[in-house]
C-alpha positions, 0 to 999 in steps of 0.5 A: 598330873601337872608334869603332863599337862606340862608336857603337852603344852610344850608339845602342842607349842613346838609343832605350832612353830614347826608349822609356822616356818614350813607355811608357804605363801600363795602366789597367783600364777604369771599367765601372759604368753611371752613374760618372763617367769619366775625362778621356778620356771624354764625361763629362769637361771637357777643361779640365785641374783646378785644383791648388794651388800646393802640388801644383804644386810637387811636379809641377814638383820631380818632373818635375825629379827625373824628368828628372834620375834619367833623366840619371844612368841608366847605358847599358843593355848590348846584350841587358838588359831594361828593368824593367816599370813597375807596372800603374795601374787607375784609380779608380771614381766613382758619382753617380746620373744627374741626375733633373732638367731641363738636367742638375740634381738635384731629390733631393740626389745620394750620391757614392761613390769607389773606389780600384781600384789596388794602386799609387798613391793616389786623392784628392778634394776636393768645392768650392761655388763657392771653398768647400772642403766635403770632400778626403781620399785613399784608398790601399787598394785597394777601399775605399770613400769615400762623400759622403752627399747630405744634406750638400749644398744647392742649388747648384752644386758642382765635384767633383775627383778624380785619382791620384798615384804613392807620390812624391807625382807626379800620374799623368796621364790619371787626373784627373776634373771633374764639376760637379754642380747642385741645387735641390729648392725649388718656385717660389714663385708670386704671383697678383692681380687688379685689385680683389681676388678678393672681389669679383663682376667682369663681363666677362673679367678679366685675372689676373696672375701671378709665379714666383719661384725662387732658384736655377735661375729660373722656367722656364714660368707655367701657367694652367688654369680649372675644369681646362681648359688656358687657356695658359702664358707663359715665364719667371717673370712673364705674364698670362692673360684668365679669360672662363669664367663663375661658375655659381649663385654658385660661383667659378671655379676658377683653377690657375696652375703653375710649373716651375723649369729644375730640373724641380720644380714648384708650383701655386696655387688661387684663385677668382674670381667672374665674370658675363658672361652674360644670363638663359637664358629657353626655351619648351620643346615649342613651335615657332614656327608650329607646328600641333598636332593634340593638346593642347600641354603648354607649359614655361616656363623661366627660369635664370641662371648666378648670381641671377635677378630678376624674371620672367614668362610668357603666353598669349593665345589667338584663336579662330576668330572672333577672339575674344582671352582671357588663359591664365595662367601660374603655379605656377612650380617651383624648378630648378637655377639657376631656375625652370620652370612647365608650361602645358597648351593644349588649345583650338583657336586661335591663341596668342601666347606670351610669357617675360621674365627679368632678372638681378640685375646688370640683364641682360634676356632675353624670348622669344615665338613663335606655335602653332596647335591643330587638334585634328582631324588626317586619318586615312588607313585600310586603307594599313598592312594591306597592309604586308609583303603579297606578292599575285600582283597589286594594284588599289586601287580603295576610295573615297577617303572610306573611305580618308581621314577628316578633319572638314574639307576636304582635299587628298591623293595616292597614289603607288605607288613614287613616282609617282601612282597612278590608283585601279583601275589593277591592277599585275602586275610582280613585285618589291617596290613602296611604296605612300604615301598623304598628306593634308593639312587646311585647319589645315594638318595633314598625315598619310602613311601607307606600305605595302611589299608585293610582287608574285609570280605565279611558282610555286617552283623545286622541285629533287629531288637525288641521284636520275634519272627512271626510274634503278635503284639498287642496294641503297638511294637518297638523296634530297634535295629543295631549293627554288630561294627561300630564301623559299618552302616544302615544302608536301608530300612524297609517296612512292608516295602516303603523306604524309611528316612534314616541319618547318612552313616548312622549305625541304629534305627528305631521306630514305634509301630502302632496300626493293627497288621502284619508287618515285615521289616527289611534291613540292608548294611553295608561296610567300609569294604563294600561288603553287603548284608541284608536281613528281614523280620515278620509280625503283627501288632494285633487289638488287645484281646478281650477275656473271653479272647483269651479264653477262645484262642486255644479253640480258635488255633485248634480248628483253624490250625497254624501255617508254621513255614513257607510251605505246606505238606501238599506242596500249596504255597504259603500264601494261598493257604494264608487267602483259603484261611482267611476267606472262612476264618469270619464265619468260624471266628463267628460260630466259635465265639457263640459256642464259648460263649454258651459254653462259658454260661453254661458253666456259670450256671452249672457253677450256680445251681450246684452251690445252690443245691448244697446250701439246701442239702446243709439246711 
């Protein structure tokens, strides 16, 4: 029984160690946006940091120590609690994320270390290359250590900072490495050409060029010509072809920039003086073989991207009978780049013009062509008269020679929407036609004239709304008057013969009618052809009707019947009939209400008694 009990305590002891080493300490986590974290986080190399032998030997001296404390532990009795262990927040690193390319600073960064926890100690050291720069240790809690930029350089710097235990014993999983890279120098850049950039170069020019940077290195040369991107080249060496050409005598303006692996840049002007291109010689308001009916005002233009030489310009003129004369050009006029003159032909003839420049650099340009003036152009009559026309029908049948004049012979031909038309044919299709009129003299001038018209012979659509033929309407009507074209036209409205006031052009008319009697509405249009159209309606607006009108109307139609046309079956006009009728209509209008009106007590009555007689036949 002893053995056991033994054994138990033994075992209860031996998992009481085995917790205690396997304990792990709280840490508070880091939640500052930008600070650096520990080793467990991405930011943190898993390369374990470099410590002195010094520290080294303390480590090793306490894991001995540790390691001994721990042997000389006494067994913890079945039911004690093992002392809980100091809470561990880890310290806090503020640097500012890189501003530059592949991880570099180009502003010289603050570094600030905050030590979080009541228990343990937060050091640091900062190193460039095997240089220590800065190391201390902070022990209380939220304070506050700061490494100003301004006392770092370019370069690349190692940043350590961990946590030790008041024994001196480094606490695991609290070491940090940052490794921090600056360089805020521009690269440096080198330009040249060969035989300098003083001198005047014909043709491309090769422009080399060289970036130097001490520290991250020249990541990409650029080139850029009077603004325009030429191309770049990787790395810090390279060249690029210039083709662009100087303009009066000014240089071109070469920009090379330079980008460090860092992200800073530079760049660097220079000119270069560049020809390599022949005088611009232009004969401007001329043709070659041009045929003018009116005096050609000529200008001759000569100019050079740089200095012009020598230059010149002609005429010669043959008229009609072979006859050859010089036309002199002179007066020339200073312009941007060279010079112009204007030559004023007026004659009629055939000329030869002529223009030749040469560059200081040796460089010649000529230009001729050839012009012939006939003043006297054929002239077409009478066609654009008919332009926007509509007719109900068309017939061209003028003589030709009051159509066309011209003070030569001449060829012509008339087309009628595109194909010939033969003079006195008349066109009656409706629709829109062309009509083109060419001619051509034996100068070789030619002259058209065209004419769009349209055909219609159709009278308008004329539409009378809200109101029938020969309807009553009680009280009041409305009525509104419409045309089937919106390009046609109310010419007239008529109501029982008075005229009535309507807009000039309008297309629609309406109108309230309000006064009890017959009525008839007259409506004449017109369209754009001429053509006319008229249409009438006839009706009545009557009092509102009583019950017992209602009631009679049947009876009242009955005996005075209805007149249905213009005509009656004896022959008698529609209108005497209308007077016979209402001559007698009163008095039967008269003696046919009475009668309703007995008849309708009558019928109440009988409706009464009735009821009456079958209450006493129920009781």
């Amino acid at each position: 029984m002893g053995k056991r009990i033994k054994t138990i305590v033994l075992l209860c002891v031996v998992l009481s160690l085995i917790y205690i080493q396997h304990s792990e300490i709280i840490y508070a986590e880091n939640s500052s946006e930008g600070q650096a974290e520990c080793e467990d986080s991405e930011n943190i190399e898993e390369k374990e940091p470099e410590e002195s032998e010094e520290g080294e030997k303390e480590a090793e001296k306490s894991e001995v120590e540790e390691g001994e404390k721990e042997s000389e532990k006494p067994e913890v009795e079945e039911g004690e609690k093992e002392p809980e262990k100091p809470i561990i927040k880890v310290f806090s690193v503020g640097i500012p994320k890189a501003d530059g390319r592949s991880e570099f600073y180009t502003v010289k960064p603050n570094i600030q270390i905050t030590h979080n926890s009541e228990y343990g100690i937060t050091k640091y050291r900062l190193k460039k290359g095997e240089q220590l720069l800065v190391q201390g240790s902070i022990k209380e809690k939220d304070r506050r250590m700061e490494i100003p930029g301004e006392r770092l350089g370019d370069g690349e710097y190692g940043l350590t900072v961990w946590m030790e235990d008041d024994m001196g014993k480094r606490i695991e999983k609290t070491t940090m490495r940052k490794t921090l890279r600056i360089d805020t120098q521009e690269p440096e850049i080198q330009m040249y050409v060969q035989g300098g950039f003083d001198i005047w170069h014909k043709g491309a020019v090769t422009l080399n060029v060289k970036g130097v940077d001490t520290y991250s290195g020249v990541r990409k040369l650029a080139c850029y010509v009077n603004g325009a991107y030429v191309g770049e080249v990787k790395g810090g060496k390279g060249s690029f072809e210039i083709t662009e050409s100087s303009v009066l005598g000014n240089g071109v303006e070469v920009i090379v920039a330079a980008e460090d692996y860092a992200g800073n840049e530079s760049s660097r002007v220079k000119s270069l003086y560049i020809d390599n291109t022949v005088p611009v010689v232009e004969i401007v308001g001329a043709k070659e073989y041009m045929i003018a009916s009116n005096p050609l005002y000529v200008t001759y233009k000569v100019q050079d991207e740089n200095l012009l030489g020598e230059f010149s310009a002609s005429a010669v003129r043959e008229d009609e009978h072979g006859k050859q004369s010089l036309c002199a050009v002179s007066d020339w006029q200073e312009i941007k780049g060279g010079r112009k003159t204007v030559q004023k032909l007026t004659e009629n003839g055939i000329y030869q013009l002529s223009i030749s420049a040469v560059d200081k650099s040796g460089q010649k340009t000529d230009k001729s062509l050839q012009v012939i003036i006939d003043r006297e152009n054929p002239v077409i009559r009478g066609v654009e008269e008919m332009n926007g026309k509509y007719l109900q029908s068309f017939c061209w049948d003028v003589p030709k020679e009051e159509v066309i004049w011209d003070f030569t012979t001449y060829t012509y031909e008339i087309l009628l929407n595109g194909k010939p038309y033969h003079m006195g044919k008349e066109i009656t299709v409706e629709g829109n036609h062309m009509l083109e009129v060419k001619a051509r003299d034996a100068a070789g001038n030619e002259a058209k004239a065209q004419a769009r018209f349209t055909i219609d012979h159709t009278p308008p659509e004329i539409r009378i709304m809200d109101v029938e033929e020969g309807k009553e309407y009680e009280e009041k009507c409305t009525i509104q008057v419409g045309l089937g074209n919106a390009e046609d036209t109310i010419q007239r409205v008529q109501i029982n013969g008075e005229e009535q006031k309507i807009d000039s052009g309008g297309q629609t008319y309406r109108c309230t009618l309000q006064e009890h009697q017959d009525y008839e509405i007259k409506v004449t249009a017109v369209d754009r052809a001429g053509n006319q159209a008229e249409k009438s309606i006839m009706f009545s607006v009557v009092p509102k009707k009583t019950l017992i009108q209602r009631i009679a109307e049947p009876v009242i139609k009955t005996f005075t019947g209805t007149v249905t046309s213009n005509e009656n079956i004896d022959g008698t006009d529609r209108e005497e009939e209308k007077k016979r009728v209402e001559k007698t209509l009163p008095v039967k209008k008269m003696v046919i209400t009475v009668a309703v009106i007995l008849f309708v007590l009558a019928a109440v009555g009988c409706y009464f008694s009735r009821e009456h007689i079958e209450k006493e036949e129920e009781e």
